[in-house]
C-alpha positions as CSV (number, residue, x, y, z in Angstrom):
1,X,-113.4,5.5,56.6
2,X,-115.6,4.1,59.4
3,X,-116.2,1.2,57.3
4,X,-112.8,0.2,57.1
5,X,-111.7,0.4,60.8
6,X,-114.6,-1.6,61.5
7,X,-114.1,-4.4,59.0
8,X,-110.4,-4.0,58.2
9,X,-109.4,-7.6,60.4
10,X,-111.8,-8.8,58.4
11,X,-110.7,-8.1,55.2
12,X,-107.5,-8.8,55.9
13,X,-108.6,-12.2,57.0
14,X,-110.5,-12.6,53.7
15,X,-107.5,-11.5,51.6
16,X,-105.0,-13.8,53.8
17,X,-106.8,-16.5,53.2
18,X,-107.7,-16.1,49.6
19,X,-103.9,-16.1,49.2
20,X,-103.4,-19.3,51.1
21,X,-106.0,-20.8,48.5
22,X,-104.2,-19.8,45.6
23,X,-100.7,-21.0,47.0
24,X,-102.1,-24.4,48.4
25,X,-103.6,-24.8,43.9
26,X,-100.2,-23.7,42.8
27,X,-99.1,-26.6,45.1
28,X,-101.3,-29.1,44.1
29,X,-100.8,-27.9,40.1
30,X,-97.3,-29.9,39.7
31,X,-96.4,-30.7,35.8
32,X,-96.4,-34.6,36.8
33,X,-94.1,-35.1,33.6
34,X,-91.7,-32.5,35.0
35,X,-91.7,-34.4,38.5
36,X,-91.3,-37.9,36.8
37,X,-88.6,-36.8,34.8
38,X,-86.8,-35.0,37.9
39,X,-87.6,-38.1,40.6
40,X,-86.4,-40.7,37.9
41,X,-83.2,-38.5,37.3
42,X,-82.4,-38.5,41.0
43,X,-83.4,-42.0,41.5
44,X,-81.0,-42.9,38.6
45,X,-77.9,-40.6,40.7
46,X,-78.9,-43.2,43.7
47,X,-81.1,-40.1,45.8
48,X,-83.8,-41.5,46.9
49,X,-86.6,-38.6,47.4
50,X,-90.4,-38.1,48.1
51,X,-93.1,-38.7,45.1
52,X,-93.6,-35.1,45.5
53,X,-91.2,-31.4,45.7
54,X,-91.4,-30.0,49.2
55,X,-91.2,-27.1,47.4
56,X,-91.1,-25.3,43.9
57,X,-90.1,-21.7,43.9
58,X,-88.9,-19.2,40.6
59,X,-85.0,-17.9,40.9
60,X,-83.6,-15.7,38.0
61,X,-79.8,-16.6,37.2
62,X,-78.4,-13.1,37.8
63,X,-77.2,-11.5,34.7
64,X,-73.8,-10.9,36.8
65,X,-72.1,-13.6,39.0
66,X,-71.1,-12.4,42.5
67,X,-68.7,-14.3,44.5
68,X,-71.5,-16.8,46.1
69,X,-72.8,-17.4,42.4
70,X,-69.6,-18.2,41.1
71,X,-68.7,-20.2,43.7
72,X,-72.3,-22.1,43.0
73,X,-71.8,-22.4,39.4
74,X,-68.5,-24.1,40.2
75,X,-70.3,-26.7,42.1
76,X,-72.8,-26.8,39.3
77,X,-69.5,-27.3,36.3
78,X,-68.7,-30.8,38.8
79,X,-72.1,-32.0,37.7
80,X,-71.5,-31.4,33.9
81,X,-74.1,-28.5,34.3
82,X,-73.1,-24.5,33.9
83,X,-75.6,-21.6,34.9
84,X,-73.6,-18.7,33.0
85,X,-75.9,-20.3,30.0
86,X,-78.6,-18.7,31.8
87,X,-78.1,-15.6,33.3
88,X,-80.7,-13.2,33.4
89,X,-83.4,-16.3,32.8
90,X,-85.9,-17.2,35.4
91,X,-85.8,-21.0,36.4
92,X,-87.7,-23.2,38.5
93,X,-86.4,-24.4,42.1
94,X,-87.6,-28.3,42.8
95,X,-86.6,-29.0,46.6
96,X,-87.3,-32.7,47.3
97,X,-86.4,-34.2,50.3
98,X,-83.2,-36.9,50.8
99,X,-84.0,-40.2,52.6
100,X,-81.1,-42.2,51.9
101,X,-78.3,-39.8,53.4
102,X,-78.7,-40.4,56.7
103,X,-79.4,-37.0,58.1
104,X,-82.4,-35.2,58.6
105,X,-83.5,-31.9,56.0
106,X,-81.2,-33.0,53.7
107,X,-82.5,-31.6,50.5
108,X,-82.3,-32.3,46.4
109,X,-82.6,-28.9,45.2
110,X,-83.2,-29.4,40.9
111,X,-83.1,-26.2,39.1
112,X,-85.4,-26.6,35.4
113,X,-85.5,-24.0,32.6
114,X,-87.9,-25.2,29.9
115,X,-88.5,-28.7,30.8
116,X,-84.6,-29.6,31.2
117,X,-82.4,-29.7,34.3
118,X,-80.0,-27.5,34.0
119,X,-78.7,-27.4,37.9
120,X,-78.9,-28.7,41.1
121,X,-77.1,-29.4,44.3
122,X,-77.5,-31.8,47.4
123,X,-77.3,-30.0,50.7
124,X,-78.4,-29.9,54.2
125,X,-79.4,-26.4,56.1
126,X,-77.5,-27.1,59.2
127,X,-75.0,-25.2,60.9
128,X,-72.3,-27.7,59.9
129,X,-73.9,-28.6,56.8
130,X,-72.9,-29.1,53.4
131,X,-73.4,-28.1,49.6
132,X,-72.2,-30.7,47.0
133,X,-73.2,-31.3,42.9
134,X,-76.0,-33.4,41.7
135,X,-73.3,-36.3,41.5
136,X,-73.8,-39.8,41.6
137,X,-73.9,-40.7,45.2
């Protein structure tokens, strides 16, 4: 018991920082072929967006839609693209920044089940922001 009040901030400093290793490889461990295929598909809409996702995070497609999810997958039907294909599946959130709409933080957000987009949307996290389809822009 001793031993661990002694050297418990420094185990926790090992263990935080053993974390950070593995989550700055899972960074740097991108499917290239995914990105290219995402970037290009973007690029072809008119978006232009960073070689790289500022982010990739799992979701799961709830198995039932609440009001805020079936309010997304509306915006998601606009863009020929329908999540109730999908509930209860665990996807793959690609968050790349926006350079050509004029506005700072203005994500691409690409949502990817087995190597095909399957969702997306364009938005901005401000308080007057938006939320719109992957639609040509």
């Amino acid at each position: 018991m001793l031993f661990f009040r002694k050297h418990g901030i420094l185990i926790g400093i090992i263990i935080c920082f053993i974390m950070l290793v593995f989550m700055v490889l899972g960074i740097f461990s991108i499917d290239e072929s995914t990105n290219a295929m995402i970037t290009g598909y973007l690029n072809y809409l008119g978006y232009e967006v960073g070689d790289k996702p500022l982010e990739i995070t799992r979701i799961t497609i709830p198995q039932d839609f609440d009001a805020i999810y079936s309010s997304y997958n509306k915006i998601q039907l606009e863009a020929g693209f329908d999540l109730e294909k999908y509930k209860g599946k665990s996807l793959s959130k690609y968050s790349y920044e926006v350079k050509n709409l004029g506005g700072e933080g203005i994500r691409a957000n690409v949502l990817v089940y087995d190597g095909i987009i399957v969702g997306g949307d364009i938005s901005s996290p401000k308080t007057d922001g938006f939320l719109k389809s992957l639609s040509p822009k």
